[in-house]
RODO-2510 file (C-alpha; in nm, 4 decimals, decimal comma):
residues 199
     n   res          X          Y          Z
     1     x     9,8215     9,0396    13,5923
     2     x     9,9453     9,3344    13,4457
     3     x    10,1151     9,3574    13,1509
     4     x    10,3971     9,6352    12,9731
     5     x    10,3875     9,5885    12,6437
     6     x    10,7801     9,7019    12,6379
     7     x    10,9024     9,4227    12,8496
     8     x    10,6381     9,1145    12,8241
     9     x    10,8122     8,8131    12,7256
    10     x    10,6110     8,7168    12,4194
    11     x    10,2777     8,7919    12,2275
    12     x     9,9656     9,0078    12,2789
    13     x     9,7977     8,7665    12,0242
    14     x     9,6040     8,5366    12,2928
    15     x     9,5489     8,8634    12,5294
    16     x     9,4146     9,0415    12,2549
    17     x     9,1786     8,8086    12,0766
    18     x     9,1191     8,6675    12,4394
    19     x     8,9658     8,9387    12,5191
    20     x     8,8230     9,1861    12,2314
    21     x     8,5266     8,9684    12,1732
    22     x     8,3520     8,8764    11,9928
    23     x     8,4664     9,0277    11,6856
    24     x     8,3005     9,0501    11,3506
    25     x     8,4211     8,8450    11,0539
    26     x     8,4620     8,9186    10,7261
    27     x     8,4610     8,6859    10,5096
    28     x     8,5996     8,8196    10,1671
    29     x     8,6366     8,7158     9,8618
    30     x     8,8784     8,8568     9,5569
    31     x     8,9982     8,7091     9,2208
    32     x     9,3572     8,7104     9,1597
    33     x     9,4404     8,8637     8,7752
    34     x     9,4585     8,4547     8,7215
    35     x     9,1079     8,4111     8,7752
    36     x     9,1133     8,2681     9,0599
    37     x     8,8610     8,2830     9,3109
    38     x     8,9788     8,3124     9,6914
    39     x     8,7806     8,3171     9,9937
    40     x     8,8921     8,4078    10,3335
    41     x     8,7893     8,4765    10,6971
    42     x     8,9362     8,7586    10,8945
    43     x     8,8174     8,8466    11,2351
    44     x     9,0159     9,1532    11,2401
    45     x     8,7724     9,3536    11,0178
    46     x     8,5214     9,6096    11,0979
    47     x     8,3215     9,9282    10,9790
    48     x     8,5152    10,2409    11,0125
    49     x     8,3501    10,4919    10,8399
    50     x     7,9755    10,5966    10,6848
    51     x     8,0615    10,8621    10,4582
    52     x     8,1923    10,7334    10,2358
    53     x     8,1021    10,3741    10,3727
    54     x     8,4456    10,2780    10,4535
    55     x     8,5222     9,9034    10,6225
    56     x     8,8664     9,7324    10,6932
    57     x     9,0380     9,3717    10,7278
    58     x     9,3657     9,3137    10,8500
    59     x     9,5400     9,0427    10,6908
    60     x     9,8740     8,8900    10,8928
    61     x    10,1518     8,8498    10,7541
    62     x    10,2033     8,4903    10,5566
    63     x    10,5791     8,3833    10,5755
    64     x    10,6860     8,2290    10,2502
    65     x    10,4636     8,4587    10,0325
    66     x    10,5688     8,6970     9,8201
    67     x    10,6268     9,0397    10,0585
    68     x    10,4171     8,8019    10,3512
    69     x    10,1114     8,9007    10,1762
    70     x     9,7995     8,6764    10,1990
    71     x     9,6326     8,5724     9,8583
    72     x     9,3292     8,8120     9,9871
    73     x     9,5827     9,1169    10,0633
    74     x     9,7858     9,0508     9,6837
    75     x     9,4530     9,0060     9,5078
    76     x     9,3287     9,2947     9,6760
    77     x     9,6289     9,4817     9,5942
    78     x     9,6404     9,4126     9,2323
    79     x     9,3036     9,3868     9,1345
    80     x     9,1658     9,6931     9,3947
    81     x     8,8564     9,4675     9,4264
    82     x     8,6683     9,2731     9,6838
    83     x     8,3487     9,1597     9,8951
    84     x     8,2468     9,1469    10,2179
    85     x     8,0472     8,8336    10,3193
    86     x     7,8439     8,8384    10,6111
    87     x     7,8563     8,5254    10,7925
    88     x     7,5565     8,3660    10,9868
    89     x     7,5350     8,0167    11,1547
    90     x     7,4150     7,8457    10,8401
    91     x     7,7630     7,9183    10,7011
    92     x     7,9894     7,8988    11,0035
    93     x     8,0990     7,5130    10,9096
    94     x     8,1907     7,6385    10,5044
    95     x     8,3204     7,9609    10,7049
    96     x     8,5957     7,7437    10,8994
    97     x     8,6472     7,5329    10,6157
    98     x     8,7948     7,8455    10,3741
    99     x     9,0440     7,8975    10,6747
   100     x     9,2545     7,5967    10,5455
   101     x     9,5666     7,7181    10,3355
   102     x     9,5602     7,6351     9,9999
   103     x     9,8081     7,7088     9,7606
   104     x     9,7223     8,0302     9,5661
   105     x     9,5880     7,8251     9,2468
   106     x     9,3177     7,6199     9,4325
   107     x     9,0257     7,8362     9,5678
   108     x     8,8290     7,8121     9,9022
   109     x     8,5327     7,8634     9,7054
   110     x     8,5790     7,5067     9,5083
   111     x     8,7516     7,3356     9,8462
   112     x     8,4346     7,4040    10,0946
   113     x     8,1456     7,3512     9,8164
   114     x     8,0314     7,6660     9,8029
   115     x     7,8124     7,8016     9,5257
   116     x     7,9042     8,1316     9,3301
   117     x     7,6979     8,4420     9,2657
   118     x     7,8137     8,7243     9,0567
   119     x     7,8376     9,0545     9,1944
   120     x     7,7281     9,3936     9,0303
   121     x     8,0046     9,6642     9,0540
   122     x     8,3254     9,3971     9,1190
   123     x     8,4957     9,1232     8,9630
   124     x     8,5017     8,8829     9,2974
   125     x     8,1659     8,6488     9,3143
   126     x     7,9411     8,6332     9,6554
   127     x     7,9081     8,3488     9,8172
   128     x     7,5717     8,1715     9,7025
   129     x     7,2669     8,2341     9,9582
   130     x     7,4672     8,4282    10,1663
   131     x     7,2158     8,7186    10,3010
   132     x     7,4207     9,0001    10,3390
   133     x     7,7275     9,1147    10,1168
   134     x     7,9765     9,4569    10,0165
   135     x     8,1116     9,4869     9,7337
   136     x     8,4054     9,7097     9,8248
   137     x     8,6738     9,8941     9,5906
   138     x     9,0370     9,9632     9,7358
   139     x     9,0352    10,2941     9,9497
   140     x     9,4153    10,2087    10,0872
   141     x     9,6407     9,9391    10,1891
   142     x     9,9179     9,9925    10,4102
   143     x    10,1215     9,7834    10,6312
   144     x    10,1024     9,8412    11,0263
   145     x    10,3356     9,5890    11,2367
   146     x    10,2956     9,2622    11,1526
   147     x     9,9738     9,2739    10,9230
   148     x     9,8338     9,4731    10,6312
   149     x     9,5519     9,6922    10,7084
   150     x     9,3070     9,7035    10,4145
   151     x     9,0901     9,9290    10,3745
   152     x     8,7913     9,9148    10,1081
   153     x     8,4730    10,1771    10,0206
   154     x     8,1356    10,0070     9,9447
   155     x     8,0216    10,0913     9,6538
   156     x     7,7437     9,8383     9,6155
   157     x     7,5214     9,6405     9,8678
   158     x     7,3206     9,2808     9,8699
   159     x     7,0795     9,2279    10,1635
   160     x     6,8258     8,9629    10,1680
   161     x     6,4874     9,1034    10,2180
   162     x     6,4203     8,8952    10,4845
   163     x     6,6656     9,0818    10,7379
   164     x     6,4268     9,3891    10,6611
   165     x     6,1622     9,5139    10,8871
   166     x     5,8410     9,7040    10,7539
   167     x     6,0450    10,0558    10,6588
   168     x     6,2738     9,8931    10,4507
   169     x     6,6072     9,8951    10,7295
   170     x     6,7878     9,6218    10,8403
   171     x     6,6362     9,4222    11,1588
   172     x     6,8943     9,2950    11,3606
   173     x     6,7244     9,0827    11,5683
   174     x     6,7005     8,9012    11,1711
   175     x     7,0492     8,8824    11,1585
   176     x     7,2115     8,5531    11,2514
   177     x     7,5944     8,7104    11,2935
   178     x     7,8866     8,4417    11,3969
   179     x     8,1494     8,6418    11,6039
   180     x     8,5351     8,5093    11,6585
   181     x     8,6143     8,5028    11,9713
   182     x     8,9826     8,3013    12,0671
   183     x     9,0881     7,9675    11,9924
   184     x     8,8571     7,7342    11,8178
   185     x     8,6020     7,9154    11,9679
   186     x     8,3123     8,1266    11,7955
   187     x     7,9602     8,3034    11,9596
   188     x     7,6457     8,3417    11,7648
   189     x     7,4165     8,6847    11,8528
   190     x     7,1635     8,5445    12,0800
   191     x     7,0618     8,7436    12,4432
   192     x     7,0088     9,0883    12,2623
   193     x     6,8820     9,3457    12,4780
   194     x     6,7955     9,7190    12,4310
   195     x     6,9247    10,0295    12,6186
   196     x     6,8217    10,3837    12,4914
   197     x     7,1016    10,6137    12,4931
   198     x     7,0905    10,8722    12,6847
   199     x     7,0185    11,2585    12,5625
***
């Protein structure tokens, strides 16, 4: 199959999350000016930058909400604030379960059971246990097609010591990462394997 973007009869939405996988989720959490704690998944999200420590999420568009903006993306853009939770299998059932829509004055947090932890530099809690979290200030928002890219600066980092080798860094072979892949359909990290890079 090939396919012109110009002229295809429909959506890249099942080619493209068909086939860029498996994608990191971010699972973030803001607090409307209400007070009301949301909690979201979004496989479109990654790391773009280390200096400054830059990552991203890219809301869709939510018809019926004020400018199609997602409670994450209008939280987000009023309040400047949110977190990055890491998700690993322990949490990929509570994970799915924040994915339901609610209306903006009930909160994922409350709907899937999940516990509460404050976090240091934000407003928006962590999710309880979770063992990695980034707590993220507003670097830009700005709409592109038919989502809102969101971009946010860490400013402040929670990693449970147990994902930490004898130097302090992060092990990844500790790190029990869900990835989105299409559909109902999810991967956990399991086969890794090591290549050196080449000079």
């Amino acid at each position: 199959m090939e396919i012109d973007p110009a002229t295809h009869d429909g959506s890249l939405y099942r080619t493209l999350t068909g086939t860029v996988i498996p994608r990191p989720i971010g699972w973030v959490s803001t607090t409307s000016p209400e007070g009301i704690d949301n909690l979201a998944p979004y496989s479109f999200f990654n790391a773009v930058s280390t200096e400054p420590p830059i990552v991203m999420f890219a809301p869709g568009l939510r018809p019926g909400r004020p400018e199609g903006l997602t409670d994450s993306a209008r939280n987000v853009e009023e309040t400047e604030e949110f977190v990055v939770n890491v998700v690993t299998g322990e949490f990929a059932g509570a994970m799915n379960e924040t994915s339901a829509t609610l209306a903006s004055t009930d909160s994922e947090f409350d709907h899937a059971g999940l516990g509460r932890t404050a976090s240091t530099k934000v407003d928006p809690p962590r999710v309880e246990g979770i063992d990695a979290a980034y707590e993220c200030e507003l670097h830009e928002m700005r709409r592109v097609g038919g989502s809102h890219v969101v971009t946010g600066e860490v400013v402040y980092v929670h990693l449970d010591d147990a994902l930490l080798d004898s130097e302090g860094k992060v092990d990844v072979n500790e790190v029990d990462a869900v990835g989105r892949l299409a559909g109902s359909y999810y991967d956990a990290v399991g086969n890794r394997f090591r290549m050196e890079r080449p000079d």
